[in-house]
VOPAGU-2260 file (C-alpha; in pm, 1 decimal, decimal comma):
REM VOPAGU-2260
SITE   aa  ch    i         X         Y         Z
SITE  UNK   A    0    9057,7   11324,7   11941,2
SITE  UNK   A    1    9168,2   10989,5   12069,1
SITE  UNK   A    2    9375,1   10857,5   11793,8
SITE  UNK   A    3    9517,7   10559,9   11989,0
SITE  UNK   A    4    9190,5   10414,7   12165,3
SITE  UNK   A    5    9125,8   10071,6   12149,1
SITE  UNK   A    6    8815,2   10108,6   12053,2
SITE  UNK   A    7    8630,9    9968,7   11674,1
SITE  UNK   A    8    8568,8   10266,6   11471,2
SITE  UNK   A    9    8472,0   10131,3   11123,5
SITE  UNK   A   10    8466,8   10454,5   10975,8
SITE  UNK   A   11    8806,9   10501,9   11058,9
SITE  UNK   A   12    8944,1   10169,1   10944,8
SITE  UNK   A   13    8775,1   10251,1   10616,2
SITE  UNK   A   14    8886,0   10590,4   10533,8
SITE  UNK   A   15    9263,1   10486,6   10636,2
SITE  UNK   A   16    9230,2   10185,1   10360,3
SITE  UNK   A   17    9049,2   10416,4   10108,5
SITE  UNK   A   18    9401,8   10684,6   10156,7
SITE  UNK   A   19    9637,0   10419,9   10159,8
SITE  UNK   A   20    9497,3   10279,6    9780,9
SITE  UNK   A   21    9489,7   10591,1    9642,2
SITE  UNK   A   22    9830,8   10703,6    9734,8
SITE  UNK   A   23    9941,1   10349,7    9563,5
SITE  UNK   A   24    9714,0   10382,3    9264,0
SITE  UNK   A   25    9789,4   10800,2    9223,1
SITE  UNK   A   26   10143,1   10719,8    9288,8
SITE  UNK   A   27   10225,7   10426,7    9059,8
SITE  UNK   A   28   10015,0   10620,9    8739,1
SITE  UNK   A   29   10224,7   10906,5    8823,3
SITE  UNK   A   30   10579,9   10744,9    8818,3
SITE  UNK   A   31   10432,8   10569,4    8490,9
SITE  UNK   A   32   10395,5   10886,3    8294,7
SITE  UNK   A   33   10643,0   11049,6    8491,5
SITE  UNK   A   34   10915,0   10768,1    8358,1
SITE  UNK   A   35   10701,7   10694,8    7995,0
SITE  UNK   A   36   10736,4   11072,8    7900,3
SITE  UNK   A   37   11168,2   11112,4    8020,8
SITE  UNK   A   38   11233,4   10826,5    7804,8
SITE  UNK   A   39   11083,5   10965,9    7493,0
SITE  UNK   A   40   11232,1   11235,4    7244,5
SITE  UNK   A   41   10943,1   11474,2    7321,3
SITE  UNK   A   42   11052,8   11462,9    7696,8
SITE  UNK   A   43   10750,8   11614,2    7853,3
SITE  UNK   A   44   10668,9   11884,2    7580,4
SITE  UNK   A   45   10452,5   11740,8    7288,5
SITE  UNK   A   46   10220,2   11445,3    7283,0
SITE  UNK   A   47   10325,8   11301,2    6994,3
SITE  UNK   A   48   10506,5   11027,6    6971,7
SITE  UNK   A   49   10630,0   10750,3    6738,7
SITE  UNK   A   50   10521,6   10391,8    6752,9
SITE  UNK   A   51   10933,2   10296,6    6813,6
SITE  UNK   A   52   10934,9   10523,8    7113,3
SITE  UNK   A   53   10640,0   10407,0    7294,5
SITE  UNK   A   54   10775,3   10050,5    7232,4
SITE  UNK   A   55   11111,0   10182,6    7380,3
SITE  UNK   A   56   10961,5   10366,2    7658,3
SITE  UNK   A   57   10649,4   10127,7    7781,4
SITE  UNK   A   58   10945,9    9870,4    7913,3
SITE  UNK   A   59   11071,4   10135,4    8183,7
SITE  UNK   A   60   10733,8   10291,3    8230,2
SITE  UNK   A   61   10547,2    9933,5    8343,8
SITE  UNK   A   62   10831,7    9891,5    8640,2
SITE  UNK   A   63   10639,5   10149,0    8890,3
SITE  UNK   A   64   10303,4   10042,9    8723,3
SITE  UNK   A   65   10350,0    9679,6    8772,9
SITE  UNK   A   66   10510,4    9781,3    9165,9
SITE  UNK   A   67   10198,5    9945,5    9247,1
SITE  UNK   A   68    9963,9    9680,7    9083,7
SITE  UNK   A   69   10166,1    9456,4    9295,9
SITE  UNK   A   70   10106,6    9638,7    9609,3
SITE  UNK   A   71    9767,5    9790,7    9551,5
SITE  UNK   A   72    9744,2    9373,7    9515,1
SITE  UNK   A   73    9854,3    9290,0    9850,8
SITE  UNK   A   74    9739,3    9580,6    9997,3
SITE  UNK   A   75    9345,8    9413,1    9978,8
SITE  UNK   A   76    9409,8    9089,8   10185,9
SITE  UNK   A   77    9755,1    9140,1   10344,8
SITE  UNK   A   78    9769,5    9493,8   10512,2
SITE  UNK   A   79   10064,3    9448,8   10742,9
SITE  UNK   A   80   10256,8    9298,6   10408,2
SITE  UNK   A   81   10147,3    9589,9   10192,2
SITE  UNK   A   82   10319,0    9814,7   10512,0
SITE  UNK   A   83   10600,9    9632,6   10507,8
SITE  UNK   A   84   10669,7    9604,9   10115,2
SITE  UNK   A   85   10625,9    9995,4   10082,9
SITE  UNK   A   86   10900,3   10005,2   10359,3
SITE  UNK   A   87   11111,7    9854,9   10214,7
SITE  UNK   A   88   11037,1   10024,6    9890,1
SITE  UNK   A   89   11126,8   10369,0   10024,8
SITE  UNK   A   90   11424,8   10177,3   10224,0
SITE  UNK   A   91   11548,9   10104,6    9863,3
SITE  UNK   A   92   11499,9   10465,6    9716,1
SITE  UNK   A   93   11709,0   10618,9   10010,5
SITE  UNK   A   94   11970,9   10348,4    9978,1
SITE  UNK   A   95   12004,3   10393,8    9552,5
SITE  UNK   A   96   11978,1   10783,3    9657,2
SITE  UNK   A   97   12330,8   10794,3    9911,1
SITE  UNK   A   98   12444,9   10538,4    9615,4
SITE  UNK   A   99   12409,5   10776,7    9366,1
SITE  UNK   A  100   12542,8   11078,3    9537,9
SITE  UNK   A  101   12205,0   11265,9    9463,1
SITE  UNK   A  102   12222,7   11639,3    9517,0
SITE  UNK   A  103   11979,4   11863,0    9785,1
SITE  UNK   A  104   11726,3   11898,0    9498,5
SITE  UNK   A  105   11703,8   11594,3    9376,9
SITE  UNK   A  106   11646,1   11471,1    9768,2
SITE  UNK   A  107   11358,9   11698,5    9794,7
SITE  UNK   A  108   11163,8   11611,2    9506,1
SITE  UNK   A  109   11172,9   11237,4    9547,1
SITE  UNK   A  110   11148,9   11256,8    9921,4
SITE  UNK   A  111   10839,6   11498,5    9845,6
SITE  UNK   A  112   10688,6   11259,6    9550,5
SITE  UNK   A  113   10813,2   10922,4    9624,5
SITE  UNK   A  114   10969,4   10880,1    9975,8
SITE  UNK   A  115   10691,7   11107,4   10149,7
SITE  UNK   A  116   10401,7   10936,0    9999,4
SITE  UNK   A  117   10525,5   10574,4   10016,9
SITE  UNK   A  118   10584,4   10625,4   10428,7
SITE  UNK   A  119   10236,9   10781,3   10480,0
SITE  UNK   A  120   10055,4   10503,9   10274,0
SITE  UNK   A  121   10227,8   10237,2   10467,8
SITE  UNK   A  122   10149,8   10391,8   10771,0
SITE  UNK   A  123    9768,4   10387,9   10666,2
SITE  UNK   A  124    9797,7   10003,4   10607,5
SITE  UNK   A  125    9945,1    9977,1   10942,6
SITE  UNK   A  126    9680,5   10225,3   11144,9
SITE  UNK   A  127    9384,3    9994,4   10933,1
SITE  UNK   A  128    9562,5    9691,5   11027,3
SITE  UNK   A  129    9553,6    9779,0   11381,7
SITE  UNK   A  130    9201,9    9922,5   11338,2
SITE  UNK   A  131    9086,3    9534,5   11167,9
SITE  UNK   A  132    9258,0    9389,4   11486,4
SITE  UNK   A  133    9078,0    9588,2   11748,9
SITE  UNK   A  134    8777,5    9575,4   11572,9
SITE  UNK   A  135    8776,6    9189,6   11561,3
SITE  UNK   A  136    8882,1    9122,9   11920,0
SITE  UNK   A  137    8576,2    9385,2   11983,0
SITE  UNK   A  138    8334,8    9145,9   11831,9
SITE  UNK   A  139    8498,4    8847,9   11979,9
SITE  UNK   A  140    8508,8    8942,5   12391,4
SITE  UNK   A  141    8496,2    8550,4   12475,5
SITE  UNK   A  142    8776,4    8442,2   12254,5
């Protein structure tokens, strides 16, 4: 398999987009719940909560669901952008991570859940990116 060919593949292009919005989209409903449920008394064991503590908890929980709106967002017109925001993103999380002294564990679950997933969507903006670029100088051979 040629992965680095110049050469239009559509198919390609698509599929890369397709991965790279649902690792956004997965990722930012699952750091919602993830972040509604640790900031309510249940924690993650009962469904029921009180009208005070979904108040309480919707404020943290709409941070990583507004993020990914935000770069789910950019992700449709500006591909390269989208790259570069979740970059910097995962940039951010290493940098708070040494900050906060996090222990082994704690560096394998977000580098498995946050870090890991981040990096491989950006990289599928970046390959589709490429792929839009290629395929547009292929349909332009004069210009």
């Amino acid at each position: 398999m040629e992965l680095m060919t110049r050469t239009c593949n559509y198919e390609r292009m698509n599929v890369e987009r397709l991965f790279a919005r649902v690792f956004v989209v997965v990722g930012g409903l699952l750091w919602t719940v993830m972040l509604f449920a640790s900031e309510t008394a249940a924690k993650y064991t009962n469904f029921t909560y009180t009208l005070d503590e979904v108040v309480s908890a919707m404020g943290t929980a709409l941070l990583p669901l507004a993020a990914a709106v935000f770069v789910f967002v950019i992700g449709l017109f500006y591909e390269k952008l989208a790259a570069l925001v979740l970059l910097l993103g995962a940039g951010g999380v290493v940098a708070w991570g040494v900050i906060a002294g996090w222990s082994v564990g704690v560096w394998v679950t977000v580098g498995v859940v946050l870090i890991g997933p981040m990096l491989l969507a950006a990289l599928l903006y970046l390959l589709a990116s490429r792929m839009q670029t290629i395929c547009t100088l292929d349909s332009h051979p004069g210009s």
